[in-house]
N, C-alpha and C positions, 0 to 999 in steps of 0.2 A: 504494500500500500504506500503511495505518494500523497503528503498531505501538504499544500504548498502553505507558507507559514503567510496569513494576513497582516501584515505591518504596513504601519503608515509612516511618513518620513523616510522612502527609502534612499532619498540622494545625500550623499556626505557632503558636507559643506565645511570649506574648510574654516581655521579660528586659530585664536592665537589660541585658547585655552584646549583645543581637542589633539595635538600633538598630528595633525593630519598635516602631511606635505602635498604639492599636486606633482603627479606623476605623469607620464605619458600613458596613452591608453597603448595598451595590448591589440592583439588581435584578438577579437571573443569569441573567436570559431574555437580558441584552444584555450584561451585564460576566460576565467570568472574569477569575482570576489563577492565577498558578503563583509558586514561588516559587523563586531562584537562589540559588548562591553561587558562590566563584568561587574557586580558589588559583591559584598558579603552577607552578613546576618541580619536577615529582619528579623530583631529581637525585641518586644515589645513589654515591657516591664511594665507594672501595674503604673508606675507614676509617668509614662510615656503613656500610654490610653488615657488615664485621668486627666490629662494636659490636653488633649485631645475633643476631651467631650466637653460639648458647649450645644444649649439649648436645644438641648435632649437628644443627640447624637455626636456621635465621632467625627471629627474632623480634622482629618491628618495633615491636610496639604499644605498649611502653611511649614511643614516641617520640612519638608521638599525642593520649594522653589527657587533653592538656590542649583542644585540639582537636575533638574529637568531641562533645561535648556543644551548639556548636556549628552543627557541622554538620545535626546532625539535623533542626535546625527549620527544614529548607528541603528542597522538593520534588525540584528539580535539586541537582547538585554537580561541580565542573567542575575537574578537574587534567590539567595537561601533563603527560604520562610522558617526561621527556627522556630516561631513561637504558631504551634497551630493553630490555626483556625475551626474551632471545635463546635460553634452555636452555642448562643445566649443562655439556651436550657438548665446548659452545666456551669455557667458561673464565667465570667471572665477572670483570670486571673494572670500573676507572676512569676516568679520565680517563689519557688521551685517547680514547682507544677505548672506550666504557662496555656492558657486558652484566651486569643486574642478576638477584638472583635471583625465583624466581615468587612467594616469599614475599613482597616488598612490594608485588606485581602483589595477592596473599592480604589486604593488608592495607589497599590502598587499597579494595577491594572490601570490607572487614567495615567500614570507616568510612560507607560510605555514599555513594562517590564513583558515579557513574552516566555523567556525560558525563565521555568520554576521548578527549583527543587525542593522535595520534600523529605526527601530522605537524611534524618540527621536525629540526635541523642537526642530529642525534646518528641519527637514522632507520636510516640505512645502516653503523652503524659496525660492524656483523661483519655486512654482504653479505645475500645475498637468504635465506640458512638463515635469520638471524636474525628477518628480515622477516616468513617464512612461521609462523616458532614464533609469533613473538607474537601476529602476527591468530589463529593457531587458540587460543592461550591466551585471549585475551580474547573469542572467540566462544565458549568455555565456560563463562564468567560471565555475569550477568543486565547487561550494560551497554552503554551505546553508545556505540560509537568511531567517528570519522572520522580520515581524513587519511593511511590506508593500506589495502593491498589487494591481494590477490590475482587478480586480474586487471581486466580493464577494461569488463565487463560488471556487479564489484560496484561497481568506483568510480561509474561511472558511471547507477548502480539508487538513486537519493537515497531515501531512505525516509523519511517522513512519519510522525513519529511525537505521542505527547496527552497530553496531563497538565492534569488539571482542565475537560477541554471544549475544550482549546487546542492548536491543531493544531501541530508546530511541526519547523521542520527543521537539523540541526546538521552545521555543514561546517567540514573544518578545513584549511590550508594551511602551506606554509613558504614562505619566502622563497632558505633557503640549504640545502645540504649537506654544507657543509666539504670541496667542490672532489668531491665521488664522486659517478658515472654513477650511472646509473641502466638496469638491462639494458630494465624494463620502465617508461614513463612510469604506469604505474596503480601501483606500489609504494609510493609517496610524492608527496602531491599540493603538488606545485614548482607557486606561484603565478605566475599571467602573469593580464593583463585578460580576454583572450580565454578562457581556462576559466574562470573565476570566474563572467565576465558566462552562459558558456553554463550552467553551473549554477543558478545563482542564475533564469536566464527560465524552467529548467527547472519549477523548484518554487514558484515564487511566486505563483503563483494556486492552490494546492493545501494552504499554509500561512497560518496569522495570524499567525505570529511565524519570522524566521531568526535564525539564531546561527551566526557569523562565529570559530572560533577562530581569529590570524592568531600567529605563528612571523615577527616581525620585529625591524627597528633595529637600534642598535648596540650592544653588550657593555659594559655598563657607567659609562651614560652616562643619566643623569635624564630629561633633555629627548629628546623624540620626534623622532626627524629627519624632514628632508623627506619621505624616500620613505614615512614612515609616515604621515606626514599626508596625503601623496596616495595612498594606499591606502583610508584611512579617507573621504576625500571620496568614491572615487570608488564604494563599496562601500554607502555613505550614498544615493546616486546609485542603485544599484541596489535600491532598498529595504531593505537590510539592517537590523534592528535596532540588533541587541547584536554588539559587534565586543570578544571578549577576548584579549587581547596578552600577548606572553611571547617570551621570547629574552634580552634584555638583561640578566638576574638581576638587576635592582634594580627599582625602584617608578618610577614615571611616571605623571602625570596622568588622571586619571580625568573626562572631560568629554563635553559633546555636540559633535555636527557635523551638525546638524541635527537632526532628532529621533532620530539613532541615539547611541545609548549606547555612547562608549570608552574601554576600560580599555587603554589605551595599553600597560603591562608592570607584572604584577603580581611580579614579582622571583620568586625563587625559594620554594617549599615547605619543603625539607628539602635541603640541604648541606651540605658541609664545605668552603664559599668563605669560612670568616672569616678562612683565613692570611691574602688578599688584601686585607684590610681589614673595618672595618665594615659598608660598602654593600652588599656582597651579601647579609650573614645576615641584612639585613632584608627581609621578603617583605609583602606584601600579604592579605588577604583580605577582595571585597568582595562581600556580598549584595544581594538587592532582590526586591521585587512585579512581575511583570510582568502586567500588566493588559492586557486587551484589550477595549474598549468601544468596541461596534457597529462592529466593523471598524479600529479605531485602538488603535495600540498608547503603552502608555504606561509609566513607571517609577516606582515610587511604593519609602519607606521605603529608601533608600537606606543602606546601613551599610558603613561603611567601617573596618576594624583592624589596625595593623600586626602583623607577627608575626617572633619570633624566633627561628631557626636556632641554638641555644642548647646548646654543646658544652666540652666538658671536656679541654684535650688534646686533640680527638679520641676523648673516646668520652661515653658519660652523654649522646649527641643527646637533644634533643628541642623542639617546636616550641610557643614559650608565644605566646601573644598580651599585646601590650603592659599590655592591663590588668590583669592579674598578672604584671606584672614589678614588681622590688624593684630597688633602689641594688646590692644582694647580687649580683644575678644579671646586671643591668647595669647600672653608673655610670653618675649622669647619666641614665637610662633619659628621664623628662620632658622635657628641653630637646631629647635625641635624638628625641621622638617628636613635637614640635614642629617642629621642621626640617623632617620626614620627611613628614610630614602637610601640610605645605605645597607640598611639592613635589609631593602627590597633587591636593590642592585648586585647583594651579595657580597660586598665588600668590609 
């Protein structure tokens, strides 16, 4: 099955802020591109929803607009939902147990976000109702989610979908739970070699490009560990492209491992982790060209910008990207984004 992805904005335009250069056109009988981007965790803590609700609903988008502008000059757009979306039923809530309302399900979807993953340690936090709401929430939006499922004939039906001429297939995994069963293995796809690899032999003569969301590492900790490096080889190993990482809520390296492209952990989106220090309000977001010429995939215009999780007390969220930050809004902002930037660049 071919499912062409519905996006609006599809022409790149270039900017100073989107890292795009103009290049000469190809010839398109043999080169296509598409274009990405990429955030981390939508993690919606009770004092981010609280902030939010104003005359008797939710209302997210002022947390955004710095953001979106953005967004739009790219084809794909890629966010973690860490905090599910479970229905009002069971109670909105936080951490530890997070159930967010549908309204910033509303708002990730009026941004422009299209690829969602659902697969990651918050998955199961109010039980299989939860599970069941939000696959049917997000199958009444125009978007596409991996990494949850209502039985094991969807998980298992990979679907093939196009953007720009380029066939392209999106799969998403966790690594953890937070210790909760699981009644059905198709609910939440708990990475192991053995599913991966059979997924992945599934689809890969049927695609020119995968994309690997992965849900790993440790919490709070810069450097990729082992088992993310040998995930990332071994995923590399299977043709995979583009492997985009989250879990950790901070930033992590942005490198090759072959010619696959890994964003090891793009920190978080939007929180309310800066009681716990600086490192988690800073998040990541990185763009790029994905090119495919005559069968070979390739990454071109790579942009890379930090972004800040940027809160008052606990309320006034909202998400700036470093290059409109001021001394005002954070001290020191340059020598921080200096640091921060190296530790993406690897250096």
């Amino acid at each position: 099955m071919v499912v062409n992805s519905k996006n609006n904005n599809r022409n790149i335009q270039n900017s100073s802020n989107s890292g795009f250069e103009n290049n000469k056109k190809e010839d398109k009988n043999t080169t296509k591109k598409m274009s990405l981007i990429a955030v981390g965790d939508v993690l919606i803590h009770e004092s981010v929803y609280k902030d939010a609700y104003k005359n008797g609903t939710y209302d997210f988008s002022g947390m955004f607009k710095r953001i979106e502008p953005i967004l739009k000059k790219y084809d794909l757009r890629f966010c973690n939902q860490e905090s599910i979306i479970g229905g009002s039923s069971l109670g909105y809530s936080g951490y530890p147990s997070f159930n967010s309302p549908d309204e910033i399900g509303d708002e990730i979807v009026r941004l422009g976000f299209n690829l969602i993953s659902l697969a990651n340690n918050h998955a199961m936090d109010k039980g299989v109702t939860a599970i069941k709401y939000s696959d049917n929430y997000w199958k009444s939006k125009d978007v596409i989610t991996a990494g949850s499922y209502l039985s094991s004939d969807e998980r298992d039906n990979i679907k093939v979908y196009e953007e720009n001429g380029i066939k392209y297939a999106f799969l998403a995994y966790t690594t953890s739970l937070n210790n909760n069963t699981l009644p059905e293995s198709y609910l939440v796809n708990m990475y192991t070699d053995t599913k991966v690899k059979k997924d992945i032999e599934s689809i890969k003569d049927k695609v020119d490009v995968i994309i690997v969301s992965m849900h790993w590492g440790s919490e709070y900790t810069n450097t990729p560990t082992d088992s993310e490096k040998e995930i990332a080889n071994y995923l590399s190993s299977l043709g995979v492209n583009l492997i985009i990482g989250h879990h950790p809520h901070v930033v992590q390296p942005v490198s090759y491992v072959g010619d696959t492209l890994v964003i090891y952990s793009l920190g978080n989106f939007i929180s309310n982790q800066l009681s716990i220090g600086l490192n988690p309000g800073i998040g990541l977001m990185v763009g790029m060209d994905i090119v495919v010429d005559n069968g070979k995939v390739r990454f071109e215009n790579l942009y890379k910008e930090l972004i800040l999780s940027y809160a008052e007390n606990s309320t006034n969220f909202e998400v700036i990207p470093f290059s409109q930050l001021n001394n005002d809004l954070l001290t020191n902002y340059e020598n921080i984004k200096k640091e921060y930037m190296a530790i993406v660049d690897g250096n």
